[in-house]
mmCIF file of the C-alpha atoms, coordinates in Angstrom:
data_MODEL
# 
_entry.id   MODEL 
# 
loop_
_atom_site.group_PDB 
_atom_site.id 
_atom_site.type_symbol 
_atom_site.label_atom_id 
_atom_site.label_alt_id 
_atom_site.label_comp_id 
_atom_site.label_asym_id 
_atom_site.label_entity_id 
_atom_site.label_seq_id 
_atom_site.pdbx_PDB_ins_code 
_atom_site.Cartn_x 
_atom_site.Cartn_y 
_atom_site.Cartn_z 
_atom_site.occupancy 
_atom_site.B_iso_or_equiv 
_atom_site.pdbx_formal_charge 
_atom_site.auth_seq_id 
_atom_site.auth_comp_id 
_atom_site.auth_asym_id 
_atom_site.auth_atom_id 
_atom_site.pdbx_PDB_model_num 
ATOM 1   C CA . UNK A 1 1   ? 21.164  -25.482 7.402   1.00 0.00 ? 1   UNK A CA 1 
ATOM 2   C CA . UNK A 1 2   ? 23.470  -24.502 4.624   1.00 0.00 ? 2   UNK A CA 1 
ATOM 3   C CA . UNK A 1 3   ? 20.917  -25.703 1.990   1.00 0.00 ? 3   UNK A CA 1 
ATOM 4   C CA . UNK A 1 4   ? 18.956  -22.867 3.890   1.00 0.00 ? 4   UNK A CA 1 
ATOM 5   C CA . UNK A 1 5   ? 21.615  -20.011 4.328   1.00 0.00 ? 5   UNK A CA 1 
ATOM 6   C CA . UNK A 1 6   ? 22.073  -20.867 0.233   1.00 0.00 ? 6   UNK A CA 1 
ATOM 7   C CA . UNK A 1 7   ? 18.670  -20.469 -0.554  1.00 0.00 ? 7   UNK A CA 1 
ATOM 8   C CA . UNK A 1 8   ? 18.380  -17.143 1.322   1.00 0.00 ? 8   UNK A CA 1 
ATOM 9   C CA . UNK A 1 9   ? 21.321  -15.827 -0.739  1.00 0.00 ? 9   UNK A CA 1 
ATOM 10  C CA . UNK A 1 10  ? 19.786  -16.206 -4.022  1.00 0.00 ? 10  UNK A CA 1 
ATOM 11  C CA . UNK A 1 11  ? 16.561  -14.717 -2.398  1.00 0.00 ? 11  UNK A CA 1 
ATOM 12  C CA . UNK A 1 12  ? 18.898  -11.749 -1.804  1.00 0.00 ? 12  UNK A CA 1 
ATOM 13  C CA . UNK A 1 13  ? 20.075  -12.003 -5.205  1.00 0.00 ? 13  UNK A CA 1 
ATOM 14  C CA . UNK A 1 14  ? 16.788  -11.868 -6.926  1.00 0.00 ? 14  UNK A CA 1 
ATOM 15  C CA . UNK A 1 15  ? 15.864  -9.282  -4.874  1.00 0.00 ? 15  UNK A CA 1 
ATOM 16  C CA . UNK A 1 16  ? 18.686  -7.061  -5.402  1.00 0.00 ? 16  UNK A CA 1 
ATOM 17  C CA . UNK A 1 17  ? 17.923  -8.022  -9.456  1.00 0.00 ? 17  UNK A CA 1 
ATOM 18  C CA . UNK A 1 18  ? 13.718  -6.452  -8.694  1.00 0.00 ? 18  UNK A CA 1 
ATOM 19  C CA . UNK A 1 19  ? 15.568  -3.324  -7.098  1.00 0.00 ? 19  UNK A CA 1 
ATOM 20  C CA . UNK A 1 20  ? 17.711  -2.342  -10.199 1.00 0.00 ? 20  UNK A CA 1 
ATOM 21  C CA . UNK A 1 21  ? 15.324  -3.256  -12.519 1.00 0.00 ? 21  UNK A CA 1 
ATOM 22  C CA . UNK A 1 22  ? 12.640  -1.157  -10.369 1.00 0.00 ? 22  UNK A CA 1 
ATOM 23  C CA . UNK A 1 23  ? 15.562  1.746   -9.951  1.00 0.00 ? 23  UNK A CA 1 
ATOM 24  C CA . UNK A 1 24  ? 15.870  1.653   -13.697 1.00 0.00 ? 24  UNK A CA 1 
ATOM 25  C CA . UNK A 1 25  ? 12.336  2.054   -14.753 1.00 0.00 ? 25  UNK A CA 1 
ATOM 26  C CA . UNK A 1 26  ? 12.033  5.414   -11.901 1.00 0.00 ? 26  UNK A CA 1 
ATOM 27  C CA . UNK A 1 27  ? 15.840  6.706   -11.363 1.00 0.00 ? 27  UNK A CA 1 
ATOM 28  C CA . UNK A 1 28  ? 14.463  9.688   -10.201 1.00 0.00 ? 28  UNK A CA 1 
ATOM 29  C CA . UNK A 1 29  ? 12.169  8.235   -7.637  1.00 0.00 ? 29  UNK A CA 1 
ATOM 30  C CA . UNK A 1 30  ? 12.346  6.608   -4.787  1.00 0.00 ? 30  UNK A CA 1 
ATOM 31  C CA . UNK A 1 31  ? 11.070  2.693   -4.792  1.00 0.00 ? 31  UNK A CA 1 
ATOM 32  C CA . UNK A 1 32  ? 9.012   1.040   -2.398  1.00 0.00 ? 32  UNK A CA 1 
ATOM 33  C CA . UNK A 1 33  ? 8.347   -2.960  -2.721  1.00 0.00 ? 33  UNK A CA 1 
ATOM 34  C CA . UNK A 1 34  ? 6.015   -4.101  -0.130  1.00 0.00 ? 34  UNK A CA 1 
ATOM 35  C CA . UNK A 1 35  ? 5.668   -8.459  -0.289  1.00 0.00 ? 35  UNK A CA 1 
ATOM 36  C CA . UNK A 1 36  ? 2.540   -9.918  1.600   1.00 0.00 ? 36  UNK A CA 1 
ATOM 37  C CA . UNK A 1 37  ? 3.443   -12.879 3.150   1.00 0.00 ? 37  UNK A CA 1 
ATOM 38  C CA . UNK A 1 38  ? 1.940   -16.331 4.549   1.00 0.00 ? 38  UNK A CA 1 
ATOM 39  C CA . UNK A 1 39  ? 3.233   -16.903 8.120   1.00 0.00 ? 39  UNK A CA 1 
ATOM 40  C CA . UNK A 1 40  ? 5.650   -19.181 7.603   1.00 0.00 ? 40  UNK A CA 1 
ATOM 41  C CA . UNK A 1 41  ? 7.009   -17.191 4.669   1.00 0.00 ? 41  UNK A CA 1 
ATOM 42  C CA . UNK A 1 42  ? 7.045   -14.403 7.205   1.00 0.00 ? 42  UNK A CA 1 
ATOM 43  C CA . UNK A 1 43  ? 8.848   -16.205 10.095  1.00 0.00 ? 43  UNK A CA 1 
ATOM 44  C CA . UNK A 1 44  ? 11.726  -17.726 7.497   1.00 0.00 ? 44  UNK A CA 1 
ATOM 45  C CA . UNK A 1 45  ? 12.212  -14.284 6.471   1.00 0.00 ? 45  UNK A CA 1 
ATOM 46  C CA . UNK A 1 46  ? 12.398  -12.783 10.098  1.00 0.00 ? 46  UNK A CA 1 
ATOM 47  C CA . UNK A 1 47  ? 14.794  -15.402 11.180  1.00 0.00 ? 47  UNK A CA 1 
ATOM 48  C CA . UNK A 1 48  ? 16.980  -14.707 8.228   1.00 0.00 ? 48  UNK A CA 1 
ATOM 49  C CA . UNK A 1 49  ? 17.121  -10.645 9.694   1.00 0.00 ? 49  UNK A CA 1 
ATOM 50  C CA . UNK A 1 50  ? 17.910  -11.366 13.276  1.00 0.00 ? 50  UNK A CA 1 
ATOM 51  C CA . UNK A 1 51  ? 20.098  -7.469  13.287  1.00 0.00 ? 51  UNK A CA 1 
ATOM 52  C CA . UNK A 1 52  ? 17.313  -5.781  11.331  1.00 0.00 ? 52  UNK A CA 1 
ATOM 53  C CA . UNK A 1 53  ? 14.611  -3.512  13.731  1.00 0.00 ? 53  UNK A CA 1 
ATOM 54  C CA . UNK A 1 54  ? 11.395  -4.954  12.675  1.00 0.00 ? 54  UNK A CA 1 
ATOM 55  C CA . UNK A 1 55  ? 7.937   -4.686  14.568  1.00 0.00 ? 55  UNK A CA 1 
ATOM 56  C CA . UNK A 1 56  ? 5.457   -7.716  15.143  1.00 0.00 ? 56  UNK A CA 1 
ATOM 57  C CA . UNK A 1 57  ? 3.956   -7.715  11.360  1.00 0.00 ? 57  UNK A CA 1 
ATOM 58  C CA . UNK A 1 58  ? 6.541   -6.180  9.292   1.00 0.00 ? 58  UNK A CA 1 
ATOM 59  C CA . UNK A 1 59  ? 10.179  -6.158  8.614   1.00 0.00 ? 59  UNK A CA 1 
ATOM 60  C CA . UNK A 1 60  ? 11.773  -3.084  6.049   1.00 0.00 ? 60  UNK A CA 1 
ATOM 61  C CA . UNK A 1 61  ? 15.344  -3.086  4.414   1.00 0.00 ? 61  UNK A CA 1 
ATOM 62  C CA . UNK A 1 62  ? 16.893  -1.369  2.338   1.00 0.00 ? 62  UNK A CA 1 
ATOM 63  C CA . UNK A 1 63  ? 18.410  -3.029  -0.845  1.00 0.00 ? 63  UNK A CA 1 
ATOM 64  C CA . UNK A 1 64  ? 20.207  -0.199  -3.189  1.00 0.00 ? 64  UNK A CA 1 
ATOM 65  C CA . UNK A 1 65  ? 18.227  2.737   -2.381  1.00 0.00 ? 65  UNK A CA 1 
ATOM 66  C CA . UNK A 1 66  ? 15.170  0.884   -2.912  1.00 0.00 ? 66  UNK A CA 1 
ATOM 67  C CA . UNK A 1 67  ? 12.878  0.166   0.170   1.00 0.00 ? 67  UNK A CA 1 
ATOM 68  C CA . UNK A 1 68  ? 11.712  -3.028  1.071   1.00 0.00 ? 68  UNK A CA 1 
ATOM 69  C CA . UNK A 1 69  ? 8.712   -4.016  2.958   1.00 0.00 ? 69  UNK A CA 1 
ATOM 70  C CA . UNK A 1 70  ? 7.490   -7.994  4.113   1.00 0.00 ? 70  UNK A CA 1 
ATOM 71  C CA . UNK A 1 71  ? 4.297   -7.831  5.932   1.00 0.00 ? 71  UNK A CA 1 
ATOM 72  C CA . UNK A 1 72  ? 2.358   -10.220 7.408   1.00 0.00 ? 72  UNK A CA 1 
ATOM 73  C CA . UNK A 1 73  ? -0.701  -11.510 5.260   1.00 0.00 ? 73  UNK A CA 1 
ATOM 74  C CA . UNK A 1 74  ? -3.691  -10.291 6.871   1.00 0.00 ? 74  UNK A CA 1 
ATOM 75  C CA . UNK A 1 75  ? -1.982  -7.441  8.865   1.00 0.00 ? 75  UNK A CA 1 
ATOM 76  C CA . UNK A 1 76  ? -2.893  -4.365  6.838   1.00 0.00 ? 76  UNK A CA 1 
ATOM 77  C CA . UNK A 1 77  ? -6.677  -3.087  6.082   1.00 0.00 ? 77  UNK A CA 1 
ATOM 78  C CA . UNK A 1 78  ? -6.736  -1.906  2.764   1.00 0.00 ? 78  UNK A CA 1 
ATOM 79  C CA . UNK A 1 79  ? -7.470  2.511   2.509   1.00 0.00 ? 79  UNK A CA 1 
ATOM 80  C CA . UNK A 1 80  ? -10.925 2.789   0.091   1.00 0.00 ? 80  UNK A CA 1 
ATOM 81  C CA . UNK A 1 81  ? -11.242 6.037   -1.418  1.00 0.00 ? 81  UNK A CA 1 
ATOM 82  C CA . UNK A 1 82  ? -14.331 8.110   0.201   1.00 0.00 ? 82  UNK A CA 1 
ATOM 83  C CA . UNK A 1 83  ? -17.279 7.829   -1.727  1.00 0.00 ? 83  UNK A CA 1 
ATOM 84  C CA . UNK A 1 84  ? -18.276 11.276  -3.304  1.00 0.00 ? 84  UNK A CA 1 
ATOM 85  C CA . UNK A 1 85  ? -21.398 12.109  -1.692  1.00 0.00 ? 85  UNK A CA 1 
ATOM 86  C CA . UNK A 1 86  ? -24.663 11.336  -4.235  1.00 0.00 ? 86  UNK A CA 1 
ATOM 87  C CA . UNK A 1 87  ? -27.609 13.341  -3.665  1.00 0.00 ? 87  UNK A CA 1 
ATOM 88  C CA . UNK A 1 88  ? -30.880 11.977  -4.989  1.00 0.00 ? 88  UNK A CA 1 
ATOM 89  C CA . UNK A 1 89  ? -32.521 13.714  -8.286  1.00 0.00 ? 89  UNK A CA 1 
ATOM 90  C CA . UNK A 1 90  ? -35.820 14.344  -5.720  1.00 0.00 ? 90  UNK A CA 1 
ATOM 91  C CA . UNK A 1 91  ? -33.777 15.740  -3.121  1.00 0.00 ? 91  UNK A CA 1 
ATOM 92  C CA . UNK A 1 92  ? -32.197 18.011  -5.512  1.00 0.00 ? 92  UNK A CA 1 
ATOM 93  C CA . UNK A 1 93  ? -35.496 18.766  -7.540  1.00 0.00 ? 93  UNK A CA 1 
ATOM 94  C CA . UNK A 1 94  ? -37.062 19.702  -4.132  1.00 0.00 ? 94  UNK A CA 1 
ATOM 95  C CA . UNK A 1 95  ? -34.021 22.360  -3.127  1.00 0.00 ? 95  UNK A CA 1 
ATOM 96  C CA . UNK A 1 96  ? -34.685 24.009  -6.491  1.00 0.00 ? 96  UNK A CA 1 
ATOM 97  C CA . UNK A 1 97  ? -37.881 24.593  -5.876  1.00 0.00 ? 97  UNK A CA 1 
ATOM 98  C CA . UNK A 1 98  ? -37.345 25.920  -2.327  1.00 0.00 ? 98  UNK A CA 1 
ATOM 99  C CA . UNK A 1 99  ? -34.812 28.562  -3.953  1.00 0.00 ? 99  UNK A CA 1 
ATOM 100 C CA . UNK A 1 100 ? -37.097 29.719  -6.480  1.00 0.00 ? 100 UNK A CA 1 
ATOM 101 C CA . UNK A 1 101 ? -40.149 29.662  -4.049  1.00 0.00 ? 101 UNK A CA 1 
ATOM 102 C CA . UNK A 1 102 ? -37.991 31.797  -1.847  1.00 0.00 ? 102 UNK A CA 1 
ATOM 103 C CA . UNK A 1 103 ? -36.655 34.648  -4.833  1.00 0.00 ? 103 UNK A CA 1 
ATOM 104 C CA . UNK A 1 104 ? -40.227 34.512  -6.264  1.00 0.00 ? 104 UNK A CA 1 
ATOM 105 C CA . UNK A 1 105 ? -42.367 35.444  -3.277  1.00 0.00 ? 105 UNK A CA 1 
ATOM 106 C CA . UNK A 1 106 ? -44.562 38.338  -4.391  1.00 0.00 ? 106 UNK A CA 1 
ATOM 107 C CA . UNK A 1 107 ? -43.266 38.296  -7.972  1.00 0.00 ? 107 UNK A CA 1 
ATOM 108 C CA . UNK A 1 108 ? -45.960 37.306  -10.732 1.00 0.00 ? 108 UNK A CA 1 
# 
């Protein structure tokens, strides 16, 4: 168990090394680190922040201003930008000549 508790400490410690490195690149803005991990990564981390609020999939802290975020691997669906909209070249051909068939009636 202490071999554990010891290990945990220098997670701490190499996390608390990403957040002032992070902090140093972007003083003026706030930091967000957000780990993806496997499920047993996940539960040694959970049982390590019994007193921390922490929903089924994630778990936040904050380590020197900058935010920290585990998640569970799997638990998030990636955002994908919307797709402009693409109109086909016929399509478009064929609403140009509506237009000018409609400002051209009766005009020779």
């Amino acid at each position: 168990m202490a071999e554990n508790k010891n290990g945990f400490e220098d997670v701490l410690t190499n996390l608390a090394l990403v957040t002032e490195g992070v902090q140093s690149i972007f003083p003026q803005s706030k930091s967000v680190l957000i780990y993806e991990l496997k499920q047993n990564d996940f539960n040694g981390v959970r049982s390590n922040f019994k007193h921390i609020k922490y929903d089924e999939n994630q778990i936040k802290l904050d380590i020197s201003g900058t935010e920290i975020v585990f998640i569970l691997e799997g638990s998030y669906k990636e955002f994908e930008t919307p797709k402009p909209e693409t109109t086909e070249p016929v399509v478009v051909e064929e609403k140009k000549a509506f237009w000018k068939r409609l400002f051209m009636v009766g005009k020779k």
